[in-house]
C-alpha positions as CSV (number, residue, x, y, z in Angstrom):
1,X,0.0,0.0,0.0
2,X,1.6,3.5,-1.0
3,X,0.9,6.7,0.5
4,X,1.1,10.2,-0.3
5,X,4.0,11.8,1.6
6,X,2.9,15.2,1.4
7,X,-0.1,13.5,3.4
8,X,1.6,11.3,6.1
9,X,3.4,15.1,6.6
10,X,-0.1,17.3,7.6
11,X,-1.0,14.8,9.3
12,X,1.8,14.2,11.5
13,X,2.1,17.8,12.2
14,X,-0.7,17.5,14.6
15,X,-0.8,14.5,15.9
16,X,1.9,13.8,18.6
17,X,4.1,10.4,18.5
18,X,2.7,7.8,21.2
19,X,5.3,4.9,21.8
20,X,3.4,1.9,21.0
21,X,2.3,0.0,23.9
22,X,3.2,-4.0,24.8
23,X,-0.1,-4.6,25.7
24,X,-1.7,-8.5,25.9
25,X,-5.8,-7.7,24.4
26,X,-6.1,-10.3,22.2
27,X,-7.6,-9.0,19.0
28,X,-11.5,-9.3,18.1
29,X,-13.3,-10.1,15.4
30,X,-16.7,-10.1,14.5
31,X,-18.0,-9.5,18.8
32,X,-20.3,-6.8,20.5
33,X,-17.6,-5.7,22.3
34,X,-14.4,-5.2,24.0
35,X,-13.0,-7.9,25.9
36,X,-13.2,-7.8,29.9
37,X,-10.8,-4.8,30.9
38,X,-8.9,-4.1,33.9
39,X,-9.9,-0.7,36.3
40,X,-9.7,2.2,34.5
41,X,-6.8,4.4,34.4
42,X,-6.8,8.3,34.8
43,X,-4.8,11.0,32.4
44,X,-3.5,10.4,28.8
45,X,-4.4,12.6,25.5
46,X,-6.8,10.3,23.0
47,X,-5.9,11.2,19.2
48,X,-8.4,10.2,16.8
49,X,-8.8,10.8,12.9
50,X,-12.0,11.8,12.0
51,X,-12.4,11.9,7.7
52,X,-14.7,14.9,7.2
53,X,-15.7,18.6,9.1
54,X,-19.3,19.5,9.8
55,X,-20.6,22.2,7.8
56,X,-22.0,23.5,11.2
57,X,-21.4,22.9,14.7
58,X,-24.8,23.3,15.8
59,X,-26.1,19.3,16.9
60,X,-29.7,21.0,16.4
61,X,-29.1,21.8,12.6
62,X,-26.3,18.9,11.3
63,X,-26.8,15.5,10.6
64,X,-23.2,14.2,10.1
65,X,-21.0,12.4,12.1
66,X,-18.6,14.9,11.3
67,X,-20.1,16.9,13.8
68,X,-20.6,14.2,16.6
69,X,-17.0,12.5,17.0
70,X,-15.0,16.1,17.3
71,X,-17.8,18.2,19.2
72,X,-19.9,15.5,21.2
73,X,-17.5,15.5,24.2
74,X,-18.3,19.1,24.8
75,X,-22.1,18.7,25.8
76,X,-24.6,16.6,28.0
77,X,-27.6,15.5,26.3
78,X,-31.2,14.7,28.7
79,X,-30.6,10.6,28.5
80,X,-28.8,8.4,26.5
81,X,-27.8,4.8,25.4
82,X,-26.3,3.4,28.3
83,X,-22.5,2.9,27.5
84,X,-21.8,-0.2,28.6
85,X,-24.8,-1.6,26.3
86,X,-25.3,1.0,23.0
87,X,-25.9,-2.2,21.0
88,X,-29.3,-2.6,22.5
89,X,-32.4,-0.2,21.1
90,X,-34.0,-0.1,24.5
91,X,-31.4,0.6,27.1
92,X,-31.6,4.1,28.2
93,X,-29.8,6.0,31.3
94,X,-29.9,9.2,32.7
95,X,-27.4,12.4,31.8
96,X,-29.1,14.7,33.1
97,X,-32.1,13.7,34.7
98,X,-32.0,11.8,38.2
99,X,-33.9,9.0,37.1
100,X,-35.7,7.2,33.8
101,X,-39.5,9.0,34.3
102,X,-42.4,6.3,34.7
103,X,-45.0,8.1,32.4
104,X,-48.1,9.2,33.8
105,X,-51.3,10.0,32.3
106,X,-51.8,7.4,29.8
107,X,-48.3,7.5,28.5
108,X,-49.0,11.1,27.8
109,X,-46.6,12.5,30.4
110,X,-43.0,12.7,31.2
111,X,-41.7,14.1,33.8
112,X,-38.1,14.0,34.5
113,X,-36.5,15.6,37.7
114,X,-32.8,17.3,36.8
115,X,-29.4,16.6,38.5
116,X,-28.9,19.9,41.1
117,X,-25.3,21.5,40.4
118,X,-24.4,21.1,36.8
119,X,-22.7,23.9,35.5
120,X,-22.2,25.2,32.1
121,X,-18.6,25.5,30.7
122,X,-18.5,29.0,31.4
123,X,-19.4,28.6,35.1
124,X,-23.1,29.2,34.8
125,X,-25.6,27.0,36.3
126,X,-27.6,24.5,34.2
127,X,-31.3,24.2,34.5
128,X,-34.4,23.1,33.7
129,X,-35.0,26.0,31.6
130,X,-32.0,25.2,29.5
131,X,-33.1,22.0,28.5
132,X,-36.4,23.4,28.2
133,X,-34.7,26.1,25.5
134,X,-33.1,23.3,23.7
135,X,-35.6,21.3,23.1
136,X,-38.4,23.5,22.0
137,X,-35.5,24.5,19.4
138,X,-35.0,21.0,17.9
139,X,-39.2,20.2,19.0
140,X,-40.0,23.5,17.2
141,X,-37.3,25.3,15.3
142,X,-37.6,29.3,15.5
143,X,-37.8,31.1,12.3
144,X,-34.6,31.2,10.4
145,X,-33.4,27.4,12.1
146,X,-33.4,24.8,10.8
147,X,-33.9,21.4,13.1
148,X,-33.0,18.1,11.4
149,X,-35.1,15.9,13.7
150,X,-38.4,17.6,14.0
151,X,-40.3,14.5,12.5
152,X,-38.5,12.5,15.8
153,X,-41.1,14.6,18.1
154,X,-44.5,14.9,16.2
155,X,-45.8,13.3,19.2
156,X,-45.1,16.3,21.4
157,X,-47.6,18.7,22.4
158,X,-45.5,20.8,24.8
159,X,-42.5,21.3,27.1
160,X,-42.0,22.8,30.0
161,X,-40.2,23.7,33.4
162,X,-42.4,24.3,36.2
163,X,-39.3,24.7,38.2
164,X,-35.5,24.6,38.1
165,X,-35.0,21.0,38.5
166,X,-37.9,19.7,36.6
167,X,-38.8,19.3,33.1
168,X,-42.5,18.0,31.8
169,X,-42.6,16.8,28.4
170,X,-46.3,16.5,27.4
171,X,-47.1,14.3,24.5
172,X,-50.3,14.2,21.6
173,X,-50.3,10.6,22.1
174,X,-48.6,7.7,23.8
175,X,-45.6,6.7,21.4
176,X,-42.5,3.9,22.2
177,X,-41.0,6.7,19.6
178,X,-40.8,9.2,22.2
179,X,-37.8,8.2,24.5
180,X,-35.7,6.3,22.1
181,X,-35.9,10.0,19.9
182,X,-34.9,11.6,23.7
183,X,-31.8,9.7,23.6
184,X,-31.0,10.7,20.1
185,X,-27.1,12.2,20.5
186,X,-27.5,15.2,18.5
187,X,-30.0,16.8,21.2
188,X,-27.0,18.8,23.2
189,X,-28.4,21.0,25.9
190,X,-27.7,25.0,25.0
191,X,-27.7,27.6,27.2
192,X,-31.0,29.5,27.3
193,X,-29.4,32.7,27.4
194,X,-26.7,32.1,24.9
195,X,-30.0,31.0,22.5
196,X,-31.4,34.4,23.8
197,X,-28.9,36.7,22.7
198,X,-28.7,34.6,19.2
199,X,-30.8,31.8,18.4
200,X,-27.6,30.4,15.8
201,X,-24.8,31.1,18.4
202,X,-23.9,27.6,18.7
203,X,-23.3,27.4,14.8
204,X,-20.0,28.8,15.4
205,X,-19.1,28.4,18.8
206,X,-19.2,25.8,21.5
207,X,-19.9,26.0,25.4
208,X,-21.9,22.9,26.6
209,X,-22.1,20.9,30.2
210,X,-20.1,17.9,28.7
211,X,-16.9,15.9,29.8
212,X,-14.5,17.5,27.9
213,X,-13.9,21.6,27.7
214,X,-13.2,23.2,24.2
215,X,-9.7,24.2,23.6
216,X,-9.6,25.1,20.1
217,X,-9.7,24.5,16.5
218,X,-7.9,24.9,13.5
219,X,-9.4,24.3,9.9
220,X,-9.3,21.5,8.0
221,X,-6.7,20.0,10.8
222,X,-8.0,19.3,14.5
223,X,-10.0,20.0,17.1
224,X,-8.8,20.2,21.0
225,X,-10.4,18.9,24.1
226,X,-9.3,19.2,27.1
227,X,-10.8,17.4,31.3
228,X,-13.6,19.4,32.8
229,X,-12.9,19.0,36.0
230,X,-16.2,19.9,37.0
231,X,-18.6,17.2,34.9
232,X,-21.5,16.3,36.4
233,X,-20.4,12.7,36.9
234,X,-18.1,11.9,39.8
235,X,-14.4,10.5,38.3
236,X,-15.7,11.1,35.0
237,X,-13.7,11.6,32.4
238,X,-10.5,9.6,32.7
239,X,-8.9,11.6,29.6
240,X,-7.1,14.4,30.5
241,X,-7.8,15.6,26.5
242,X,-8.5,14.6,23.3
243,X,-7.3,16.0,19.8
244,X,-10.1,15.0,16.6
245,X,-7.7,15.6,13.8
246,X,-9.6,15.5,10.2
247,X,-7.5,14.0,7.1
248,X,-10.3,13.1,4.0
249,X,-8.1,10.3,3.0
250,X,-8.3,6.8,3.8
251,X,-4.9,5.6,3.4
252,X,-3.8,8.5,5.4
253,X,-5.9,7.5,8.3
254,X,-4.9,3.6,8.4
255,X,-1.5,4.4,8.1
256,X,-2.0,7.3,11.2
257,X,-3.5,4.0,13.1
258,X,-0.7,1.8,11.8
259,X,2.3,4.1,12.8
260,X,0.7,4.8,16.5
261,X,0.2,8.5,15.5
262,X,-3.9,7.7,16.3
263,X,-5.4,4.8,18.2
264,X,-8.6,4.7,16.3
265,X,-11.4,6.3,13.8
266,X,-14.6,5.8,15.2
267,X,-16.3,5.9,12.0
268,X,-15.2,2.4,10.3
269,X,-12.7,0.8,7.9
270,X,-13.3,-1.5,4.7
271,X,-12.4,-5.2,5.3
272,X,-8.9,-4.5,3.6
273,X,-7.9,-2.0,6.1
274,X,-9.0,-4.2,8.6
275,X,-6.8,-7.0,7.5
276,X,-4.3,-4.6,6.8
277,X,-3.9,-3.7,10.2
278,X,-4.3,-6.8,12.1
279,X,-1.3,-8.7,9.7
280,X,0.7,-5.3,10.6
281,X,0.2,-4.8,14.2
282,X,-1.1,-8.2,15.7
283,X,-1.4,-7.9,19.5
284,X,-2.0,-4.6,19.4
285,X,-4.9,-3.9,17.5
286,X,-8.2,-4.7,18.6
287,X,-11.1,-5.3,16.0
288,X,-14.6,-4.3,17.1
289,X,-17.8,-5.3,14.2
290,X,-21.4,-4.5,14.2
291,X,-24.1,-4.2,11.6
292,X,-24.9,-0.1,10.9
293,X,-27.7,2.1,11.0
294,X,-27.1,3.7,8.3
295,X,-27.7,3.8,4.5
296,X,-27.0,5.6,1.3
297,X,-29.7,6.2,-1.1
298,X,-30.1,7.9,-4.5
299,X,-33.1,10.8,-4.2
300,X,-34.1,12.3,-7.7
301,X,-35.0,16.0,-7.8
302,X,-39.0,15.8,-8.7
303,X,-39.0,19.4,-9.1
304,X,-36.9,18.7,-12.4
305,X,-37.5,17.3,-15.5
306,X,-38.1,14.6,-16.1
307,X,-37.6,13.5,-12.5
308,X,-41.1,14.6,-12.2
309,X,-42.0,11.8,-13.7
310,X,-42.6,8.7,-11.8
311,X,-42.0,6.3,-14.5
312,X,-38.2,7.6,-14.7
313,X,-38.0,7.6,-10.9
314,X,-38.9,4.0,-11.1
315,X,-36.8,2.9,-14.0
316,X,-33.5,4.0,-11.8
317,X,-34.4,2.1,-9.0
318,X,-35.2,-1.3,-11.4
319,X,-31.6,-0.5,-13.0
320,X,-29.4,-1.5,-9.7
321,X,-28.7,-4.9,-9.0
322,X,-28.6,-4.8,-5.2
323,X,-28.0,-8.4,-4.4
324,X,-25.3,-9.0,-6.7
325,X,-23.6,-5.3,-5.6
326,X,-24.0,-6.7,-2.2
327,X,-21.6,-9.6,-3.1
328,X,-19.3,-7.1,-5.1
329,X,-19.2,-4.3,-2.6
330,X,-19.2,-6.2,0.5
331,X,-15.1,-7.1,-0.2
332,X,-14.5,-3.4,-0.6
333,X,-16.6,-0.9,1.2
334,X,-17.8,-0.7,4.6
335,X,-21.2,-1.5,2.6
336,X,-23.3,-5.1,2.9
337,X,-27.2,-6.0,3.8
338,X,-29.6,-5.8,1.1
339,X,-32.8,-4.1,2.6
340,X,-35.6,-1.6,2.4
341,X,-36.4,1.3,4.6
342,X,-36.3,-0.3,7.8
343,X,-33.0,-1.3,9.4
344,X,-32.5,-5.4,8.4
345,X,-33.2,-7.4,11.3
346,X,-35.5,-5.2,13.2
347,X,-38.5,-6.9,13.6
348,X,-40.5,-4.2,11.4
349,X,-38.0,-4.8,8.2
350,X,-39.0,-6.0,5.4
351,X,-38.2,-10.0,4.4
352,X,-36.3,-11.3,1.8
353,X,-39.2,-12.7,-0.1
354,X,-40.8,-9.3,1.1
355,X,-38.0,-7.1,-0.6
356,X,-38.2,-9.1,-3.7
357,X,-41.7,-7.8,-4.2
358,X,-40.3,-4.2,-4.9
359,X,-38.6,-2.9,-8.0
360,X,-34.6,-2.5,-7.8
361,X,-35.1,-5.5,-5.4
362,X,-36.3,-8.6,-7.9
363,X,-34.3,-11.2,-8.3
364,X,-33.8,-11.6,-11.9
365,X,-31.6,-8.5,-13.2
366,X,-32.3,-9.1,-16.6
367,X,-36.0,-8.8,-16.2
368,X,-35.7,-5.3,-14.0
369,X,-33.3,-3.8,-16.7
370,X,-35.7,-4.6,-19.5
371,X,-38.9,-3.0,-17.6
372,X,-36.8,0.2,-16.9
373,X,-35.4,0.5,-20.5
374,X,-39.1,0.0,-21.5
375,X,-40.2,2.9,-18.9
376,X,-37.6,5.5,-19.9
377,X,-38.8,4.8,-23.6
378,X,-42.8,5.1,-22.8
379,X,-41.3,8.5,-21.2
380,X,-40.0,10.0,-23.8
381,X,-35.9,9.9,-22.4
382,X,-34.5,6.7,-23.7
383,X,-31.0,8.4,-23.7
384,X,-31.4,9.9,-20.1
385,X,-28.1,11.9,-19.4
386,X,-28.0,13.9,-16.0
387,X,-26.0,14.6,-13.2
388,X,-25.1,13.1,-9.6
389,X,-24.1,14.9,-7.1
390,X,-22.2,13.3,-4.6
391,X,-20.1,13.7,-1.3
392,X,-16.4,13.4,-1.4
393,X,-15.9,10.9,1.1
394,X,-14.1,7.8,-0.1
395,X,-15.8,5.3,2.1
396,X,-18.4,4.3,1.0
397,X,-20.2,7.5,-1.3
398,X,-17.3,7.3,-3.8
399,X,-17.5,3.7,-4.3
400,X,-21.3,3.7,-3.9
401,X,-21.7,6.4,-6.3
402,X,-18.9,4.7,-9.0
403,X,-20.9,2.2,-8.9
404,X,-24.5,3.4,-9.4
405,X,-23.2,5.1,-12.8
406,X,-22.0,1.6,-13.9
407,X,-25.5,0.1,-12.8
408,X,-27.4,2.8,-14.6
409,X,-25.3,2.4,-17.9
410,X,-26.6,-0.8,-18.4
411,X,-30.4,0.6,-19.1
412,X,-29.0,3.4,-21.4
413,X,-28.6,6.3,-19.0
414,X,-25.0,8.1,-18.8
415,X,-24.4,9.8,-16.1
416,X,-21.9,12.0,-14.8
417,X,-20.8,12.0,-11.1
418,X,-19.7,15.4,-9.2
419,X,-18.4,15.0,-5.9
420,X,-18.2,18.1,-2.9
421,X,-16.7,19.0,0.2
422,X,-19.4,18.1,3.2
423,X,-20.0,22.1,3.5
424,X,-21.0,22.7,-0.2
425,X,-22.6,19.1,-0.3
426,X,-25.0,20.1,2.3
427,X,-25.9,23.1,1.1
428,X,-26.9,21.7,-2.7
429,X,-29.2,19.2,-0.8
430,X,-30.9,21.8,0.8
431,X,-30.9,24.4,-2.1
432,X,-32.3,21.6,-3.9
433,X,-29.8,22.6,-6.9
434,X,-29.5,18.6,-8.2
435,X,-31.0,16.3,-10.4
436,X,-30.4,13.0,-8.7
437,X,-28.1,12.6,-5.6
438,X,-26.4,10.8,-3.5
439,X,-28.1,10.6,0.4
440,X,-28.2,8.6,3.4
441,X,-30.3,7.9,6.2
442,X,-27.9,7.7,9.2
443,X,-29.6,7.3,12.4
444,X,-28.4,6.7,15.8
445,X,-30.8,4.6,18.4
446,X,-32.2,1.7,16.3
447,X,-35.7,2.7,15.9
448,X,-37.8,2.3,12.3
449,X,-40.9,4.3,13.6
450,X,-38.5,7.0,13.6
451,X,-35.8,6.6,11.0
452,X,-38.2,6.5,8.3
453,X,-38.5,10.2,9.2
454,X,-36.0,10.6,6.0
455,X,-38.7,9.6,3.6
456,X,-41.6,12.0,5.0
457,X,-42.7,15.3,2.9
458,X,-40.4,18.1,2.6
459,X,-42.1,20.2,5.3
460,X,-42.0,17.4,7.9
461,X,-39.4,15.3,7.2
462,X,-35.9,14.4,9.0
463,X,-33.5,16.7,5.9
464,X,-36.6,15.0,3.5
465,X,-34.3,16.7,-0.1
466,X,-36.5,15.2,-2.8
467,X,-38.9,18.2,-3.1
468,X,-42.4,16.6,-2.5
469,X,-45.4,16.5,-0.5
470,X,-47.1,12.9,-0.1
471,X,-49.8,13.4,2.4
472,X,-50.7,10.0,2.1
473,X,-47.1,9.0,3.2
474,X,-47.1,11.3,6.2
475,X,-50.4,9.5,7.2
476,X,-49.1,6.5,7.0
477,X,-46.2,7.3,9.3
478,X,-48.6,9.1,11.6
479,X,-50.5,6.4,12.2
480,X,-47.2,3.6,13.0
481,X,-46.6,5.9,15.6
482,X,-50.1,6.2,17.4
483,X,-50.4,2.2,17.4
484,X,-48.2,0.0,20.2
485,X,-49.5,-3.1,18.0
486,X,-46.1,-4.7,16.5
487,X,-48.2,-6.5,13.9
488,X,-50.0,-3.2,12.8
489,X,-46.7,-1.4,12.9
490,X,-45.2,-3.6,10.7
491,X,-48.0,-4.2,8.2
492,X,-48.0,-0.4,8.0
493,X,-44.5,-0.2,7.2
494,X,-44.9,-2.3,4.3
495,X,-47.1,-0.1,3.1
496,X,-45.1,2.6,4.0
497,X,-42.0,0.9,2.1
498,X,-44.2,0.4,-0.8
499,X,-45.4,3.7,-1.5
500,X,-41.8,5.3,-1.2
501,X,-39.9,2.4,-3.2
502,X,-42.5,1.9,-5.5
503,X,-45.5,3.5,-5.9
504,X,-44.5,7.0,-5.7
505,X,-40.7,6.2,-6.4
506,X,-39.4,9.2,-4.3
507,X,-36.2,8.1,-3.1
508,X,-34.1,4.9,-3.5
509,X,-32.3,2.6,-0.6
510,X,-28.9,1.5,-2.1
511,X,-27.1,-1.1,0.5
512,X,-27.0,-1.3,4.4
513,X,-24.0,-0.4,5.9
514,X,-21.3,-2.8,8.0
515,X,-19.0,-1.3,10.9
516,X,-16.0,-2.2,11.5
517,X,-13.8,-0.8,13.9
518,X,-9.9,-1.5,14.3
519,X,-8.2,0.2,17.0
520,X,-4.8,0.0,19.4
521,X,-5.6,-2.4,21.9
522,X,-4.8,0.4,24.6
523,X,-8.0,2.1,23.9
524,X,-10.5,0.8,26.8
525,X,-13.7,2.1,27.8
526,X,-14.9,2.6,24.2
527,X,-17.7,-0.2,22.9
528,X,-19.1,-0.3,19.0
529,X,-22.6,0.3,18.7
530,X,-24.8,-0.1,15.6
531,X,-24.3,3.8,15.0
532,X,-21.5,5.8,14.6
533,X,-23.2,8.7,16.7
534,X,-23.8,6.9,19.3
535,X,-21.1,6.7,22.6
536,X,-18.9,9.3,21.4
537,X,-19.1,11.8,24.7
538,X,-15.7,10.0,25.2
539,X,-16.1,9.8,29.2
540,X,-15.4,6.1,30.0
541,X,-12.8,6.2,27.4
542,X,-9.3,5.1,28.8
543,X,-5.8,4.6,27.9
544,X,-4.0,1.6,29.4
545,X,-0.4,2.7,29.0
């Protein structure tokens, strides 16, 4: 494997030399977690690559992990997936809060009492009324926000703070939605009175309750954490820093690992980086793998022409060969399940003999390429040319996106791809400036009644960029989340999957993602999850050297 020197060089430059430890974790493949560990040690600076910035640091507005792995450590959130068990969709502790609410009033009412003596960054107190703040901005954005997880919380009605150390979240209806989209990562408590003086303050600047204090940041290079010695959590952290240092390349980043300059990206590696690393470090890496919540998809602009026009829509999606790009993509890209809009496995995703009902998803290729050749005719484009827009991250929208225009040659359609920064990538999804594009559906707590926010109309949906309205959809979704029936809920997601996948053809699932996390076997504390947002506050992560 070569790599650019110029690259190894800008990276180095900020990441500090770490003598490689002679430690005895055997290395992991393929588990939940971490082997048993010994007691925690304090002190030590964690150095991680991340390979992308956030366009914003606002955890209200972004949706990438970009944003997450450098800036998480800086805030407290209400609850969250318990750390020692963030592989489990139902296992929920307290940040914040005391102790997990029983809900009262039909399942209408939450009421959580707030630890006394949490302070802000800056000194100040935190209290109810700045949770309050925050989450009336995510529940209902001001004016001139933007919130990208207001479809999480259609079942809320109201928030409120009766007093300083206690916050009542009133619900529309009882929903199993409404505490797993609590925990959601992204929900970092603001100051009230920093939102006060500018309701977009925390675009650009960070002050939060969190482990870790800001120190600094330079562009396109790092961000700095240092201890707060006064979290809310007694011996927490055991870091006395951390420095998030960004490099866009892959190679880069594995080598960074390899040559003890960083012990780990907590995004994921391709298989061959995996292997890489454990025939070049034995003993001391560690290899941590879990299936991913998260998944590209292909959304066509239906404001454009002749995207407009279901009948196109549909003959993209009936031009990819999933199951065989499965197979294909698998060995190289941290890419693998076939599936539909619900997370495969959960109870409420689809089945194979299910998926195979859909277009894109039957199982003889031949047949789907001949029906969308035979659509783009009856529509007047046979020679289809257009653009997709894509994000410049190597792993896996590159490859995904490489391949796609391979896929869609084979019905007659030539397509160029454009890739962009994450900043400028953003902002063309929300511009809706594209004909097709590249997008995902990354979520953090496993939970399809709200994940399929993605899919929702443009005014209600979780960052919905395909420029409709589908009423019909937003009912259907409405009602999933009013029902506790598992058998309802999931005969409503078919019909759900359906009308997005096929009937309407609004946006497109690609393939599931696959995690895989290799790391120096001195990093402890840290466990994989199913989500790269989730257990990234960094405060039971320890070095054991």
């Amino acid at each position: 494997m070569r790599f650019r020197g110029g690259e190894i060089m800008k990276l180095s430059r900020y990441l500090r030399p770490v003598p490689i430890a002679a430690v005895g974790a055997a290395i992991a493949i393929g588990f939940a977690g971490p082997p048993v560990q010994a007691a925690p040690k304090q002190g030590g600076t964690l150095n991680f690559v991340v390979p992308d910035e956030p366009p914003s640091w606002d955890g209200h507005r972004e949706t990438t992990f970009a944003l997450i792995h450098p800036f998480a450590p800086f805030y407290s959130v209400l609850i969250k997936v318990n750390p020692d068990n963030p592989s489990s969709p139902t296992d929920f502790v307290c940040d914040l809060c005391t102790e997990m609410p029983t809900p009262a009033d039909g399942g209408k009412t939450y009421t959580f009492k707030i630890k006394p003596g949490v302070k802000f960054h800056d000194g100040t107190p935190l209290t109810a009324h700045d949770i309050v703040a925050s989450f009336r901005k995510i529940i209902f954005p001001p004016e001139g926000t933007t919130s990208a997880r207001v479809a999480f919380f259609v079942m809320v009605d109201s928030v409120e703070a009766p007093d300083d150390h206690t916050v009542v979240f009133k619900l529309k209806y009882p929903s199993g939605a409404f505490i797993p989209a609590l925990a959601t990562p992204y929900n970092f408590i603001y100051s009230k009175a920093k939102l006060a003086e500018d309701i977009r303050w925390y675009e650009k600047n960070v002050m939060g309750s969190g482990p870790f204090k800001f120190v600094g940041r330079e562009a396109g290079a790092y961000v700095r954490g240092e201890r707060n010695k006064d979290y809310h959590v007694a011996g927490l952290p055991y870091l006395d820093g951390f420095e998030a240092i960004f490099s866009n390349k892959q190679a880069v980043r594995v080598q960074a690992i390899r040559g003890d300059r960083a012990a780990i990206e907590f995004r994921g590696f391709p298989p061959k980086s995996r292997d890489d690393l454990v025939a070049a470090l034995g003993k001391d890496v560690t290899v941590q793998e879990s299936d991913w919540n998260c998944v590209l998809l292909f959304t066509p602009n239906h404001r454009k022409k002749p995207f407009d026009d279901v009948r196109v829509r549909r003959a993209l999606t009936l031009g990819v060969d999933r199951w065989g790009g499965s197979e294909s993509l698998s060995r190289i890209a941290i890419v693998k399940a076939v599936g539909g809009v619900a997370f495969p496995g959960h109870p409420l995703a689809a089945t194979k003999v299910e998926l195979e009902q859909l277009p894109g998803y039957w199982p003889d290729i031949n047949k789907s390429r001949a029906e969308a050749k035979r659509l783009l005719q009856e529509a007047g484009v046979p020679d289809l040319k257009f653009v997709l827009w894509n994000r410049a991250v190597d792993q896996p929208y590159t490859i995904v996106g490489t391949w796609l225009i391979d896929q869609w040659r084979q019905i007659g359609v030539t397509v160029e791809q454009k890739m962009e920064p994450t900043g400028p990538f953003y902002a063309r999804l929300r511009s809706q400036d594209f004909d097709v594009t590249v997008d995902f559906n990354c979520q953090s707590v496993v939970n399809p009644l709200l994940d399929i926010g993605k899919f929702l109309s443009e005014d209600i949906g979780n960052e919905s960029y395909g420029g409709y309205t589908d009423r019909d959809l937003d009912k259907i979704f409405e009602a999933m989340n009013r029902t506790s029936d598992t058998a309802e809920q999931r005969k409503l997601m078919r019909q759900f999957e359906k009308r997005v996948l096929d009937e309407q053809a609004h946006s497109f699932v690609t393939l599931w993602w696959n995690r895989i996390i290799p790391h120096r076997s001195y990093l402890k504390g840290w466990k994989v999850s199913p989500s790269h947002y989730l257990n990234q506050d960094l405060a039971n992560v320890w070095l054991d050297k």
